[in-house]
C-alpha positions in Angstrom: 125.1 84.0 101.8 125.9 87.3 104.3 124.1 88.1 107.0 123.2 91.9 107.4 123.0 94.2 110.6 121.2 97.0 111.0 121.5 99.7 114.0 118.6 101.9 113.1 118.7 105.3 114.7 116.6 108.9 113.8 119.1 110.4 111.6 121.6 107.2 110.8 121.5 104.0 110.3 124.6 101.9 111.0 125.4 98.6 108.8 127.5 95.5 109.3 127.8 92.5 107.3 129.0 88.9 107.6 131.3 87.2 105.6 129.8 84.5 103.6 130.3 81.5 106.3 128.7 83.7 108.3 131.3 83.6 111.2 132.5 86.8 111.4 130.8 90.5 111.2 132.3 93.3 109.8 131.3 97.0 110.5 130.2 98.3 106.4 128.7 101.9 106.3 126.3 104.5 107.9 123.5 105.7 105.5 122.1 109.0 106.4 118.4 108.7 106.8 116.4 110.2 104.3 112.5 108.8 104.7 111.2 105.2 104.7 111.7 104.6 100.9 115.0 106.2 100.5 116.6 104.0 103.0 115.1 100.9 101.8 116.8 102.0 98.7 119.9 101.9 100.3 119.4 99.1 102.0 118.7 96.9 98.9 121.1 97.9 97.4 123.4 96.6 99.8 121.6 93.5 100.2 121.7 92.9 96.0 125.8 93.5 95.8 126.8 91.5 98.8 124.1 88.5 98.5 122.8 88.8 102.0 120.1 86.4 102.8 118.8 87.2 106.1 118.4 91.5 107.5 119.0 91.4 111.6 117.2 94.6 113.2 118.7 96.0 116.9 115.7 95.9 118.7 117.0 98.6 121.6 115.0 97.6 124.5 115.8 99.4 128.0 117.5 97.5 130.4 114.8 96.3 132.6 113.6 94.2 129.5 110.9 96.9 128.3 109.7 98.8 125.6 110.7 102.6 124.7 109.7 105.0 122.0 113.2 104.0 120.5 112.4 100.7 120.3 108.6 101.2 119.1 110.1 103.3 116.3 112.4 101.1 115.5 109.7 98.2 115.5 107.7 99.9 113.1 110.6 100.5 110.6 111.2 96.8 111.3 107.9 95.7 109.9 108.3 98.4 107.0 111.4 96.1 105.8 109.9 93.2 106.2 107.5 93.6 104.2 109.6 95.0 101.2 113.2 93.3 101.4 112.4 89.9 100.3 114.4 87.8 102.8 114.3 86.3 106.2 114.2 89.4 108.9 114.9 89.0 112.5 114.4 91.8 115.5 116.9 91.7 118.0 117.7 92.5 121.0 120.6 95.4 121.2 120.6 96.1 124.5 124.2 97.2 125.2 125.9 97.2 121.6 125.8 101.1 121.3 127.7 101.1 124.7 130.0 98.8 123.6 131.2 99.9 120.7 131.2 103.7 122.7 133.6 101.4 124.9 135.8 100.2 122.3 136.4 103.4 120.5 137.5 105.8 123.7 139.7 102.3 124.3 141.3 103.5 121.2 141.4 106.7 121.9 139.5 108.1 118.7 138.5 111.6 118.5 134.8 112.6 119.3 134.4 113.5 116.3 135.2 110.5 114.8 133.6 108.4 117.2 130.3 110.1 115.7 131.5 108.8 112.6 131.5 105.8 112.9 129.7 104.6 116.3 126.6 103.6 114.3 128.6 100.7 112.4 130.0 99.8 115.1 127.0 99.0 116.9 125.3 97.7 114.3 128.5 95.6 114.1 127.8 94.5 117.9 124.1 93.6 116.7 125.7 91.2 114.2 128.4 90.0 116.4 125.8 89.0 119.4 123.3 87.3 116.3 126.2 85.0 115.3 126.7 83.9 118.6 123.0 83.2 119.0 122.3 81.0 116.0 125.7 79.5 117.1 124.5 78.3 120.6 121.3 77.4 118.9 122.4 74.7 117.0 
């Protein structure tokens, strides 16, 4: 059973996915945000045709460890999920992943425009990535 990512933004919402030993994460798709119950849509449907099991959330705290507007809005379409997908949810802590995967991209020299493209995937694949390791060093 996969393991989905999610990198929740205003207008997109990046998605990554693990493979089904849950030991790697793979960057899946951006879906354009549309309201609360289109996206959970989208989400679902994600979660139905790859069998995921378990929804991780980038919570995008600031660096000193506090709480934003981002991260309160995020929260709150955290708890929306939750209380709709039907499968274990997590909130985590993102600090960094949009950075990194920024990093990663002008590393490879992709066009701006590009880079907007796919940045939110990316991250959200960073999200995953960073979970992995987690549950990894908690066993």
């Amino acid at each position: 059973m996969r393991i989905m990512a999610l990198d929740v933004g205003d207008k997109r919402i990046g998605v990554a996915l693990s493979d089904a030993d849950r030991l790697t994460s793979q960057p899946h798709c951006v879906i354009e945000r549309r309201g609360e119950m289109a996206d959970l849509a989208a989400i679902m449907e994600i979660v139905q045709a790859y069998d995921v099991s378990e929804l991780v959330v980038g919570n995008p705290m600031n660096m000193d460890g506090s709480r934003g507007d981002r991260s309160r809005k995020t929260e709150k379409f955290y708890n929306f999920l939750k209380k709709r997908v039907g499968i274990q949810t997590a909130f985590f802590d993102e600090r960094l992943t949009t950075a990194a995967a920024e990093r990663v991209l002008l590393a490879g020299d992709v066009s701006r425009k590009k880079r907007k493209e796919v940045i939110d995937k990316l991250a959200a694949q960073q999200i995953l990535y960073t979970y992995l390791d987690y549950i990894k060093r908690r066993k």
